[in-house]
N, C-alpha and C positions, 0 to 999 in steps of 0.2 A: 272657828269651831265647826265640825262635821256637822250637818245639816239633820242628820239620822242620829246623833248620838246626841246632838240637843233635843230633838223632841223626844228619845227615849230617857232623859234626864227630867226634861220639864213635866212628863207624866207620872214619874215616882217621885217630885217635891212636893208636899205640900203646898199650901197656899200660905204664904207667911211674909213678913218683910224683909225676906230675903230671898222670897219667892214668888213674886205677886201672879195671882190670875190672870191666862192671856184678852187680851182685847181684841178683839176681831172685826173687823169694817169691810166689805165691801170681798177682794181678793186677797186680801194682807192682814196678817195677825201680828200684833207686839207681846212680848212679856218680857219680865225682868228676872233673874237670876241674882242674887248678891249684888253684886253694882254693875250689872251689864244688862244696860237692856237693848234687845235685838224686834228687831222688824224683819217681817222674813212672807214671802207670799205664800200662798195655801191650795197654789197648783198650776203647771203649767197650762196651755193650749195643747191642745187636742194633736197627738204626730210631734212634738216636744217633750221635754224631761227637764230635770233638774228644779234649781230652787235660786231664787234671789235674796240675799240676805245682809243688812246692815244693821250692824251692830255699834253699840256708844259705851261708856263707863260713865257713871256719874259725871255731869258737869261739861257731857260731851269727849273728853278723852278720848283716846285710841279711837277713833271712830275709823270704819272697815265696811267696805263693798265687799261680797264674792259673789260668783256663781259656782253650785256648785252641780256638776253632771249623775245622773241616776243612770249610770248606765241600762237599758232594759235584760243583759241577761250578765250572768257573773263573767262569761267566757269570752266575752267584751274586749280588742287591745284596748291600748292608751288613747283617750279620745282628740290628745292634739301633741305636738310636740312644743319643748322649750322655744323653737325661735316659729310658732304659727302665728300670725297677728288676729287680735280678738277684735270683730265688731259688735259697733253696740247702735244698732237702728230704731228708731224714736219716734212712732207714728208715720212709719217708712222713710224719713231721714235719717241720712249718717249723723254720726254722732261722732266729734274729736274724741271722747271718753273712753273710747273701743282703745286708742292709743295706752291708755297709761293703766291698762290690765293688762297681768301676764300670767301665766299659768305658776301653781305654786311650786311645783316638782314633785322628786320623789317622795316627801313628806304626805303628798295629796295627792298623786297624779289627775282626779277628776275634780280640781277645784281650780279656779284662776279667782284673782284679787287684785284687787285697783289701788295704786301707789292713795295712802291715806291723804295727802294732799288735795285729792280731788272728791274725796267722799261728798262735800257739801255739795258740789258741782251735780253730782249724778243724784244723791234727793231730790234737787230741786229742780233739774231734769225730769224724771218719774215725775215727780210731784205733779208738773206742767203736761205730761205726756195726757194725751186727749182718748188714745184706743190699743197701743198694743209696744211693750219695753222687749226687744229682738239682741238675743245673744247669738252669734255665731262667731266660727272661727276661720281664719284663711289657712286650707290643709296645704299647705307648702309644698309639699312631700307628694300630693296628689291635683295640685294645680286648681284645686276645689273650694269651695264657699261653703261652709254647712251650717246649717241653721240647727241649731240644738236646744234653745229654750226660748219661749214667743209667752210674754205675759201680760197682763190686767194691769191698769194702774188703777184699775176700779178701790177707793177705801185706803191706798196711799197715803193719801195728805192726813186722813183721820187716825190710820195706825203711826205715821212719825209722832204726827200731835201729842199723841198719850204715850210715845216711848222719849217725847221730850220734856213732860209732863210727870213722867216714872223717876228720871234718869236726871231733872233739874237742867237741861242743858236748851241753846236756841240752836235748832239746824241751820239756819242760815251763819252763823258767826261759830262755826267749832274752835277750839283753843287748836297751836298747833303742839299735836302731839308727839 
């Protein structure tokens, strides 16, 4: 789900059970929607952009990683191409995780998502992360490293808690979906 068109969604539902109030800890907000609830941070580092966001269905389901990029002005190109390889750095270690994200395509071009396989993998990642969750991408095309999203894991562990708690499901054991 677009990162911009959910929070312009969760602002005109009410609060109801199929919409519950967001929860907010630390750098990271949950709320729930009908049977999705998503965890999503609430800003990047300072000289970065975009949004991190995982999302569950009741019972853990479809569980889903993205990043999604904010470009700073509309007249923006494409911020990575189909074959750039995504890193994901973790307290300034690499991270295997960078591996199994890829960008979504033309559907998104400013979004990349991580094969759902590994979704519990990178919670519990974050979860663990001590100072700073690092998206970049390798520009192929320009021989370059670019860092585009540098975040908090500050409230992490607090906001999965209550989107596993919304949502009925354990992050450590997702069903495979």
């Amino acid at each position: 789900m677009n990162f911009r068109a959910f929070v312009s969604v969760l602002a005109l539902v009410p609060a109801t059970g199929a919409a519950a109030a967001p929860f907010s800890s630390g750098d990271w907000e949950t709320a729930r929607i009908g049977s999705t609830c998503i965890v999503y941070n609430n800003a990047p580092a300072r000289d970065t952009s975009g949004s991190l966001q995982f999302s569950f269905d009741v019972k853990g389901y479809n569980a889903d990683f993205t990043y999604e990029y904010a470009p700073y002005t509309e007249n923006e190109e494409d911020p990575w191409a189909e074959t750039d390889l995504v890193e994901i750095t973790i307290d300034g270690e690499d991270s295997w995780l960078g591996g199994e994200m890829f960008p979504v395509g033309l559907q998104d071009p400013y979004q990349i998502s991580m094969t759902s396989g590994f979704v519990k993998d990178m919670a519990a990642a974050v979860a663990d992360a001590q100072t700073t969750i690092d998206i970049s991408v390798e520009r192929e095309s320009l021989g370059e490293t670019w860092l585009y999203g540098r975040f908090s894991p500050a409230g992490f562990s607090e906001s999965l808690a209550k989107a596993a708690e919304m949502c009925d499901f354990d992050p450590a054991n997702l069903p495979e979906s």
